[in-house]
Each structure stands twice: as structure tokens, then as C-alpha cells.
C-alpha positions in Angstrom: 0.0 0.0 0.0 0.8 3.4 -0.6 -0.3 6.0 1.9 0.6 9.5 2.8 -0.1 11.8 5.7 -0.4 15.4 5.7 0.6 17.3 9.5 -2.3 20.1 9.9 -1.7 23.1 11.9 -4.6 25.7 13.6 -5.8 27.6 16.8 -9.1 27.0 18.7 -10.5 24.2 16.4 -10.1 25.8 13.1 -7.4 24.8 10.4 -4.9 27.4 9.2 -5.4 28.8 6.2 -2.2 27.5 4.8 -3.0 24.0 6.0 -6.6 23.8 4.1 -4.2 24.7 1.1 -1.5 21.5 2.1 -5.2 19.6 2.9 -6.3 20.4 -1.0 -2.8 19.7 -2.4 -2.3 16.3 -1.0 -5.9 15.4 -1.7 -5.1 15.9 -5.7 -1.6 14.1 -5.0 -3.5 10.9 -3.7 -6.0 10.8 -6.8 -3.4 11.8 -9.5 -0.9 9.7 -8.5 -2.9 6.6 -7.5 -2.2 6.4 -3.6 -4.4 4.5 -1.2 -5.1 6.3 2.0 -4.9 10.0 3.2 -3.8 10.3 7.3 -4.4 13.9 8.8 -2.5 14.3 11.6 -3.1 17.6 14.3 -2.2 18.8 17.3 -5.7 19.9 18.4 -8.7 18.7 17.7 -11.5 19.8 14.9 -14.2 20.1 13.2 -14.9 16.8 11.2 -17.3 18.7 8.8 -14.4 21.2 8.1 -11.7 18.7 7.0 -14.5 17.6 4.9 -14.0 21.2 2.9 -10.3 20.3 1.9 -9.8 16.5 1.2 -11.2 12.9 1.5 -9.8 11.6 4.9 -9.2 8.6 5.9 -8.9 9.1 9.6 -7.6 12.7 11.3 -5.3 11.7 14.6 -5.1 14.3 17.5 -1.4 14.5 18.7 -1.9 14.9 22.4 1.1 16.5 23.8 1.9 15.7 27.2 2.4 18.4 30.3 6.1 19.5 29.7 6.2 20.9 32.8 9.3 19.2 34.0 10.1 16.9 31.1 10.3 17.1 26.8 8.4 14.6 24.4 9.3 12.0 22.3 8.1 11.0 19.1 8.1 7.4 19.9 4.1 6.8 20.0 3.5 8.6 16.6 6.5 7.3 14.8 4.7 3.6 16.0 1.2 4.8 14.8 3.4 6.2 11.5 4.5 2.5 10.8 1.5 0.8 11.4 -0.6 2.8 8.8 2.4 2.3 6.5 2.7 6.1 5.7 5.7 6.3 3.1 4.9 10.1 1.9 4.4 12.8 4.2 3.3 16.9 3.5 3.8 19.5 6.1 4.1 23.1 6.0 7.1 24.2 7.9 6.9 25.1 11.5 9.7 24.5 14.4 7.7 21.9 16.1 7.3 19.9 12.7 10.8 20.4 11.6 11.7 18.7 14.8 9.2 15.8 13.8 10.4 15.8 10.2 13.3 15.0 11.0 13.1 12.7 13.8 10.6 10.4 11.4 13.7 10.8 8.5 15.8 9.6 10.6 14.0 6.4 11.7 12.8 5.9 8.3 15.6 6.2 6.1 13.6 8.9 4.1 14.7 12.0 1.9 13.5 15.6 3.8 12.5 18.3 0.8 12.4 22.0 2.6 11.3 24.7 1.2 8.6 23.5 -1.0 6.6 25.3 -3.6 5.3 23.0 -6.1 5.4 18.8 -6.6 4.7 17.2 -9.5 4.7 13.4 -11.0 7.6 13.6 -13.4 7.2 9.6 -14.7 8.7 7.4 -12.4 10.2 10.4 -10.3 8.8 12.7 -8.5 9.8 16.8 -8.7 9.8 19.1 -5.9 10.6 22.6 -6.8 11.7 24.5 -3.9 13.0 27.9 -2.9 16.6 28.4 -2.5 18.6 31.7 -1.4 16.4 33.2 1.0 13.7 33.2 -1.7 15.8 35.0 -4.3 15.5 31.7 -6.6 14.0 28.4 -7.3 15.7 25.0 -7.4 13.8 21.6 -9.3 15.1 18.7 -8.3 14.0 15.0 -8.9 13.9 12.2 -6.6 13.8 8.7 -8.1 11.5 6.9 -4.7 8.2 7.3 -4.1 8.5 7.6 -0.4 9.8 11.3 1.0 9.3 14.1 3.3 7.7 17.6 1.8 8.2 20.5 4.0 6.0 22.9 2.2 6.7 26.7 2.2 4.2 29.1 3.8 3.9 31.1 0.3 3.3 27.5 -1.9 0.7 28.3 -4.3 -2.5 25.7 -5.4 -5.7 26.1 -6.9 -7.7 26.4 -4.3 -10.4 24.1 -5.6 -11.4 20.8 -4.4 -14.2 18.0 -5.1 -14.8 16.1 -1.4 -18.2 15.1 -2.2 -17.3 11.2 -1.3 -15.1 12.2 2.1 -15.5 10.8 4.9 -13.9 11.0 8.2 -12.8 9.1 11.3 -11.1 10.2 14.8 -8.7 8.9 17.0 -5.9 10.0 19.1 -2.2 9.0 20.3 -0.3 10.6 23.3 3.7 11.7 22.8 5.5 10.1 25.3 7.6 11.8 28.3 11.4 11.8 28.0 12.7 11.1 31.2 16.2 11.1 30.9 16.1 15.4 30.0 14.4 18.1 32.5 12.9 21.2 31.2 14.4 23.9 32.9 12.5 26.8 31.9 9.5 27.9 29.1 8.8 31.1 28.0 5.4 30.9 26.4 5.3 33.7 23.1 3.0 36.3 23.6 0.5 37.6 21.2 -3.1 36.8 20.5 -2.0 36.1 16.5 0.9 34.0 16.1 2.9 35.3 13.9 4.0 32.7 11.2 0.3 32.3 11.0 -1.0 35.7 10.5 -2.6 36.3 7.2 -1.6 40.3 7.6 1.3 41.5 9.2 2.2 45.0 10.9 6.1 45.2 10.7 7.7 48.3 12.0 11.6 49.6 11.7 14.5 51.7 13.4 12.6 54.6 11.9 10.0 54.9 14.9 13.1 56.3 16.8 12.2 54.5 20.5 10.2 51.6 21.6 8.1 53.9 23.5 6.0 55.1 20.0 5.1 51.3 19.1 1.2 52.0 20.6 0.7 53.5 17.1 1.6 49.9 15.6 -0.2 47.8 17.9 -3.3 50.1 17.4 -3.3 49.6 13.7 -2.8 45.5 14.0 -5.2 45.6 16.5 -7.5 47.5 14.4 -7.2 45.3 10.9 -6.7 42.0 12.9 -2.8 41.7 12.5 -0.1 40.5 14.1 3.4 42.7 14.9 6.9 42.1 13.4 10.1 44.2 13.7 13.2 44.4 12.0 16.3 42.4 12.8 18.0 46.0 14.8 14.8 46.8 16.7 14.9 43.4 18.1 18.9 44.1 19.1 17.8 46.8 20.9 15.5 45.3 22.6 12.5 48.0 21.7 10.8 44.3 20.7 10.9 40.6 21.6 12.9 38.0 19.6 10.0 36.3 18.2 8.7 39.4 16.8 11.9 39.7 14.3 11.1 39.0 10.5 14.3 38.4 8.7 16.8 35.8 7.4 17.9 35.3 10.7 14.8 35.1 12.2 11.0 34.3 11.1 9.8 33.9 7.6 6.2 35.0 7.2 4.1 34.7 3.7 0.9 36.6 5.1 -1.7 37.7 2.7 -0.7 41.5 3.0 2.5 42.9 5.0 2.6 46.8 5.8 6.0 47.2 6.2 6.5 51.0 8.4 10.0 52.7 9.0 11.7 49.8 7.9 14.3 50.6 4.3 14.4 47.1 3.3 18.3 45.3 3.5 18.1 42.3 1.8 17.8 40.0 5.2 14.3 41.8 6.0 13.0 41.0 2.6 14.5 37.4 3.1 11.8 36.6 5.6 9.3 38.5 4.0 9.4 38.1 -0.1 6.5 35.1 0.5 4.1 37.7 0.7 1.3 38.4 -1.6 1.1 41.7 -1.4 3.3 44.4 0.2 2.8 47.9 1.2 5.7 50.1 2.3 5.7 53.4 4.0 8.8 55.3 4.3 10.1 58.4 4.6 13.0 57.7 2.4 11.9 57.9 -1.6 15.5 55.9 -2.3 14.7 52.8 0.6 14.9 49.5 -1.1 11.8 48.3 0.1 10.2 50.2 -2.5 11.4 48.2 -5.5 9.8 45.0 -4.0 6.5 46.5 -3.0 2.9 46.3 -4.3 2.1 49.7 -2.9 4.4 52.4 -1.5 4.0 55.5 1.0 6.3 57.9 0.5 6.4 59.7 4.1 6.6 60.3 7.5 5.6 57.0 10.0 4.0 59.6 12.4 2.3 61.4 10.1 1.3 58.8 8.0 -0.1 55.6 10.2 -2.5 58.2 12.8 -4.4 59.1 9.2 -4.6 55.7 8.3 -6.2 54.9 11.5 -8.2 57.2 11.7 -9.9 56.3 8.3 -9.8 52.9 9.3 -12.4 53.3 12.1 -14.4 55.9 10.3 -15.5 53.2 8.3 
């Protein structure tokens, strides 16, 4: 048998938005290609009646992770539930937590890890991932020659978002990690934030040009307003003005929201390293020269402090 399982991501029951797309992918893999069975795997539960939307499941399997209060998890459980099902082709979209599980189920299974994912494709007996290379300034296609692999899908890979699921059907059930002993957890620092950033479809980023960390109310106000989450640059972060998690950059996250308002921030090529996988960008900027400019969709040519007050201010006028 062949069968593949596709790793699903969301928050409070609903799937991410780039998940549905992974959900509709894989569901045209399986029927191009001739596969058997579709496994969803999730770290929460949902809604049968919404994976019904995206693909023809098989089963969907809650990943229960364990209190880590003291202790990490192991993989052990779901790399047994993994073999069992005979999974030999697996689709994720790339997270930290599922890069650690990616790898981990490599590594036991002898199998080739694809990162950086944009397209895949039947190419006879071989299949061809092409994938982003560079930071995002190019495109690699390479071939594999097996039929069994890893695809770790990037947040901006693009699919026709169109599906037939008239036939699905969908069963539950649930495996436990285990608890690794031998390792304490010292410390966890939960991220704040009501939007997690690698999963917000717009995206606030702000720059060295709001001069001190005490004029980022303006920022937060506008996110809060249009439902986005907050990035900085990688110096705003050095300074501390902002948390770690909150830098967008080469070095740090790499977002593909729907929109990204870039503000005060010129635009060195390690910011637009974590941020060329969005659809549309809109940069406002003093600076008529920044580089930003070049790689945006939309651009504001002025002051930060001038600029985003109007623009909220219109916002909740309407």
C-alpha cells in the first residue's frame, strides 16, 4: 500500500489557512498519483465537517502533547502509529515543532526531507519538488527517483484552491507523545501575542525609523484594528524596543501573510529574506530611495508619524 499523511496546523479548532491549502494539495496528489489512504495528523482537535471542505480523509489523529512541565516529548508513540498505517509520503508546512518531527521520522525511516517546497509534481517514475533556494531569491527543481519522502512545504506554496470532497469521509482517534525522562525542562517562556505570527494572514512590521520603543502604541493600534499580528526588523529586536520572536528576517521568522505593511523599515536584503513570501506588500517610508520600495505592491512615500494616525483614523471611520 501506498499511503501519505499530511501534518495540519490551527488555533481554537479551526485549520490554518495554509493547512486547508496543504489539505487540497495532498488530496489531488492521492487521486493523480494513485495512492491509497490520506492520514491527517493535528495537534488539536476539529471540526470533522471542516476537513470535509479540503480533502477525503481517511482518519484525522489528535497529537496529544503531554504536560512538559518538567520533562520534553518524544516521538516514539506517533513514529509507531506512522508504521502501522504504513505512511511512506508525508506533506507538512514548515513550523519548528514539525521540523523537529520531520526529521526525527527521517531519521528512523531512512527517508529524503524536501524543505522549502513550492510546487510537486509526477515527473514519470520520479517525482519533482521545486523548492526555494537563497532566501527566496531563486527556485531550485530537483528530482527524486522513490516514491517515499518528506515535503516540507513553504508558507507562500501556491494551489488552486479548488477541491471535489463530495465522497469524504472522516474518522477520529488520538495518540499521546511520550515523556522523556532522561532530560528536565528547565525553563519555558510561552510567546506572547493573540496572532501568532508565522500564521497571520496580515502582518504589521515596524523599523528603526519609529526612533524608541516607547512610540510602538501606534503599531499595535493599527494591528489591532485590521486584525494583524506585529513584526520588527532584525536592529529593533537588538535593541530590545521588541521581543525576539517578533523579528522577520533571514535570521529570524519567515512569514508569507496575505498583505505585510511594512513602516520605517528601508528594506536590507535579510528583512526581505523573511518577507518576499508575501502576496502583497505595502511600504511606507520616509525615504523615496529605501529599497523596500522596489519589492513593493504599494508604496507610501512619508513620514511614520504622520502617515499611520491618518490611516487609522480612516480605518475606524468606516
Amino acid at each position: 500500500m501506498k499511503n501519505i499523511a499530511v501534518f495540519i496546523d490551527g488555533k481554537s479548532g479551526q485549520i490554518s489557512e495554509s493547512s486547508q491549502r496543504l489539505l487540497v494539495l495532498a488530496s489531488n496528489w492521492l487521486s493523480k498519483n494513485n495512492l491509497d489512504n490520506m492520514y491527517v495528523f493535528g495537534f488539536e482537535p476539529v471540526n470533522s465537517e471542516q476537513l470535509k471542505e479540503y480533502a477525503s480523509v481517511v482518519q484525522y489523529t489528535h497529537i496529544k502533547i503531554p504536560d512538559l512541565a518538567n520533562h520534553s516529548q518524544v516521538f516514539g508513540p506517533l513514529l509507531a502509529d506512522i508504521q502501522q498505517k504504513e505512511i511512506s509520503q508525508f506533506f507538512y508546512v514548515k513550523s519548528l515543532l514539525m521540523d523537529t518531527i520531520a526529521s526525527f521520522i527521517a531519521n528512523k525511516l531512512s527517508l529524503p526531507l524536501i524543505a522549502n517546497v513550492l510546487k510537486i509534481e509526477s515527473a514519470g517514475s520520479a517525482v519533482q519538488f521545486t523548492k526555494s533556494i537563497f532566501s527566496g531569491k531563486a527556485t531550485l527543481t530537483t528530482e527524486i527517483k522513490e516514491d517515499a519522502f518528506i515535503g516540507a512545504f513553504s508558507k507562500s506554496f501556491a494551489i488552486d484552491f479548488t477541491n471535489n470532497t463530495s465522497n469524504s469521509s472522516v474518522s477520529q482517534s488520538e495518540i499521546t507523545l511520550g515523556i522523556d525522562s532522561q532530560n528536565k525542562l528547565i525553563e519555558n517562556h510561552p510567546l506572547t501575542g493573540s496572532i501568532p505570527l508565522p500564521d497571520a494572514a496580515i502582518v504589521v512590521g515596524a523599523g528603526r525609523g519609529f526612533k524608541d520603543p516607547s512610540n510602538w502604541g501606534i503599531v499595535e493600534d493599527l494591528a489591532k484594528e485590521i486584525g494583524a499580528a506585529t513584526a520588527c526588523s532584525k536592529p529593533v529586536s537588538d535593541l530590545n524596543w521588541r521581543p525576539h520572536h517578533e523579528h522577520v528576517g533571514q535570521t529570524g521568522v519567515k512569514i508569507a501573510p496575505k498583505l505585510y505593511i511594512a513602516c520605517g523599515i528601508s528594506g536590507a536584503i535579510q528583512h526581505l529574506a523573511g518577507v518576499n513570501g508575501s502576496r502583497k506588500i505595502v511600504v511606507i517610508n520616509n525615504d523615496p530611495e529605501a529599497p523596500f520600495f522596489k519589492h513593493a505592491d504599494y508604496g507610501i512615500v512619508g513620514d511614520v508619524f504622520d502617515v499611520l494616525p491618518r490611516l487609522l483614523n480612516k480605518l475606524k471611520s468606516h
